[in-house]
C-alpha positions in Angstrom: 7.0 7.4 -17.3 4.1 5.2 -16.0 4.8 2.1 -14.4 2.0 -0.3 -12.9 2.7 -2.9 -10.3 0.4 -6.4 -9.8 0.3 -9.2 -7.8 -0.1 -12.5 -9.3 -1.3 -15.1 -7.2 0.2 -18.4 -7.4 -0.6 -21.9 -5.6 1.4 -24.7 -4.6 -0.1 -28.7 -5.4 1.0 -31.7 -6.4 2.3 -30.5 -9.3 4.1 -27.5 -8.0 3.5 -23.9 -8.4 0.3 -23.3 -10.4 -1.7 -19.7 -10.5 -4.4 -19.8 -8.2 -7.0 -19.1 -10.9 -9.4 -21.8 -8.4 -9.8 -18.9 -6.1 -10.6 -16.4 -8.7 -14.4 -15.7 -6.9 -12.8 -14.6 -3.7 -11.1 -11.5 -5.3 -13.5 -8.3 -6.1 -12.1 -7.7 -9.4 -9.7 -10.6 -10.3 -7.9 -9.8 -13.9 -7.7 -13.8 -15.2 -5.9 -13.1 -18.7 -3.7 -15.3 -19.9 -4.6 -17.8 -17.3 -3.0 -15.6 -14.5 -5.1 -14.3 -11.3 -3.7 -11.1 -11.0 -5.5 -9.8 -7.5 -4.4 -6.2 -7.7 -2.3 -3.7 -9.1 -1.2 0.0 -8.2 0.9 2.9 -9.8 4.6 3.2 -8.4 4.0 6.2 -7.6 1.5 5.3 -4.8 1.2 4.1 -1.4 1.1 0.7 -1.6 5.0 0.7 -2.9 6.4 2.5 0.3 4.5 -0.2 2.5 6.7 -3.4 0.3 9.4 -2.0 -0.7 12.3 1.3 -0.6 14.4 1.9 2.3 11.9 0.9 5.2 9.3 -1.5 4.4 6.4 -2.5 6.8 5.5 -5.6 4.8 8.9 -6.2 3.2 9.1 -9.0 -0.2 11.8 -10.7 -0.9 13.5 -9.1 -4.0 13.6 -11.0 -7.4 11.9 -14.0 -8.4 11.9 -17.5 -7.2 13.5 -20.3 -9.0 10.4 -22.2 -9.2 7.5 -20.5 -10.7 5.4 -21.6 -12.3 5.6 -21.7 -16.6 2.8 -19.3 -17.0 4.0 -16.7 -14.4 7.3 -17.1 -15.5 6.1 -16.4 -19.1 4.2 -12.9 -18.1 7.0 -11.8 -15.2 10.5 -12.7 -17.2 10.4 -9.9 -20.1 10.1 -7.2 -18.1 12.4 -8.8 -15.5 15.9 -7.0 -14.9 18.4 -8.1 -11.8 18.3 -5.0 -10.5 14.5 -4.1 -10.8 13.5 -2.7 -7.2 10.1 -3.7 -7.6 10.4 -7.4 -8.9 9.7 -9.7 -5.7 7.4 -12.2 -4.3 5.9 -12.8 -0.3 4.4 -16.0 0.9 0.8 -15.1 1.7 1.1 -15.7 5.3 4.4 -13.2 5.8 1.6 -10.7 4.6 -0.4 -10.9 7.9 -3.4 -9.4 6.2 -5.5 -9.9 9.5 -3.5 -7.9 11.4 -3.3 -4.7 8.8 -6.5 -3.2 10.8 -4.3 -2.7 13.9 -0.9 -2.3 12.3 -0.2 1.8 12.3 1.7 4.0 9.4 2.7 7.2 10.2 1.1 9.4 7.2 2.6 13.2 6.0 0.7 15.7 3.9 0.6 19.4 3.8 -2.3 22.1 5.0 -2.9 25.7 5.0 -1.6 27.1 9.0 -5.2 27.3 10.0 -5.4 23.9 10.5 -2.0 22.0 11.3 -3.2 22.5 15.1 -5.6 19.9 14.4 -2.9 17.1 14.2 -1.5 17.7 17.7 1.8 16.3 18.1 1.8 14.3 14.9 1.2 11.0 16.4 -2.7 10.9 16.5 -5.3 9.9 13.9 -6.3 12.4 11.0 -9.0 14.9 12.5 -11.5 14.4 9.7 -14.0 15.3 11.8 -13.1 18.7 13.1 -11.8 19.3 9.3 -15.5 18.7 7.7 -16.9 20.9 10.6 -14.8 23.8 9.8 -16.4 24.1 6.1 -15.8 23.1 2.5 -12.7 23.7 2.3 -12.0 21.6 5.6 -14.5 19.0 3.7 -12.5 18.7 0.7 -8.9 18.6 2.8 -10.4 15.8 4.4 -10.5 14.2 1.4 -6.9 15.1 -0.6 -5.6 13.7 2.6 -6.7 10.0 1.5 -4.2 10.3 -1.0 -0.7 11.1 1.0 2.3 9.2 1.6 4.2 7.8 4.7 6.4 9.9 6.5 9.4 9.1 8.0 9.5 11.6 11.2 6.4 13.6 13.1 5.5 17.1 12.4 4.1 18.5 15.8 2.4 21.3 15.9 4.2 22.6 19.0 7.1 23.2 17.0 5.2 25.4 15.0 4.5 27.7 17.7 8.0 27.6 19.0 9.6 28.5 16.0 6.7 31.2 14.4 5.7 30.7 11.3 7.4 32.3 8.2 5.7 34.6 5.8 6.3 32.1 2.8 5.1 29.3 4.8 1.4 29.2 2.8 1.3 25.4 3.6 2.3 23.3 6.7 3.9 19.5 7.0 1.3 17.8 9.1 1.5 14.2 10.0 -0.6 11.4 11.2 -1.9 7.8 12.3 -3.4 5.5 10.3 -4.3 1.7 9.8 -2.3 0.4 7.3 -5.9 -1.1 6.0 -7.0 2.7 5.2 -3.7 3.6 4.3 -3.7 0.9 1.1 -7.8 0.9 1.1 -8.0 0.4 -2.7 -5.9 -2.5 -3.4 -7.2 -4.0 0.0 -11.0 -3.5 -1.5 -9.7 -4.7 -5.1 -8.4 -7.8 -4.2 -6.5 -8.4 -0.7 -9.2 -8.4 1.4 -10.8 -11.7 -0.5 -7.4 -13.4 0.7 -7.4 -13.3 4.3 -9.5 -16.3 5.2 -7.8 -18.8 2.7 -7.9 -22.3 3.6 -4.1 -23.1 3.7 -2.2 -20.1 3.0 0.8 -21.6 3.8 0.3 -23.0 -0.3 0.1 -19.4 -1.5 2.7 -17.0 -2.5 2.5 -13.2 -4.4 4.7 -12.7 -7.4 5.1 -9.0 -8.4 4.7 -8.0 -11.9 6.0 -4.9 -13.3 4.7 -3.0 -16.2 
């Protein structure tokens, strides 16, 4: 079964929580129905969800909702709402530290024929997408599956590899690697986090997750 989660952007005034629809022009593609700013959305199933929540969390939110959101948010956010929904949560803006997502580092996995897991070294180096796209199409195209892999919780040297031999089943090797947490979310950055970082007052700014 699908499920999509967004981030709905909410502002604190005079008034309390509103949604942040006056910023709508700083997000690429800002979804503004039902007079929400919603600055980005991914599947479950991808990367963004590993990065805010599960079992380690770089950037974790705090789980459920606040007591004080706003009418409108709490009108989209409160049907599909359960207690124990791993996905419902909200993060002030500045606990996200989007300026520092160029140099924060995740540890990425994905799996390659033998010929080139010597590439990746000792696991703990950045993706060789150069040497891949010089070693042909094929290379080429691996290059580019590998924008679409998950984190990985421990390093897959190649070292240990060669110590151990390969096995005759073993048609595809665990490689890992190093990359900015920028590349390693790259479309909901583009879609709508980016627009975010240079926000007069952030402190005034909170994410609401929404869960469909």
């Amino acid at each position: 079964m699908g499920l999509d989660i967004g981030l709905l952007l909410e502002y604190y005034d005079t008034d309390g929580w509103q949604p942040a629809l006056h910023v709508a022009d700083r997000v690429k593609n800002p979804r503004t129905h039902l007079g929400l700013l919603e600055v980005c959305s991914w599947s479950w199933r991808q990367s963004p969800t590993s990065i805010f929540f599960g079992d380690d969390p770089i950037i974790p939110f705090n789980l459920g909702l606040p007591t004080d959101l706003s009418a409108r948010v709490w009108e989209a956010v409160h049907l599909n709402f359960e207690d124990d929904d791993e996905y419902a949560g909200w993060i002030a803006l500045p606990d996200l530290y989007l300026s520092e997502w160029s140099e924060q580092m995740v540890l990425v996995e994905g799996w390659v024929e033998p010929q080139y897991a010597h590439l990746f070294g000792d696991g703990y180096q950045p993706a060789p997408i150069a040497q891949l796209k010089a070693m042909g199409t094929h290379g080429y195209h691996l290059a580019q599956t590998l924008q679409w892999c998950r984190r990985a919780k421990t390093p897959a040297a190649f070292a240990e590899y060669q110590k151990h031999g390969l096995q005759p089943y073993e048609s595809r090797l665990r490689v890992t690697w190093l990359e900015p947490l920028i590349e390693f979310v790259r479309r909901i950055w583009d879609e709508g986090l980016s627009g975010l970082v240079e926000l007069e007052f952030p402190e005034r700014y909170r994410l609401i997750t929404t869960v469909g």
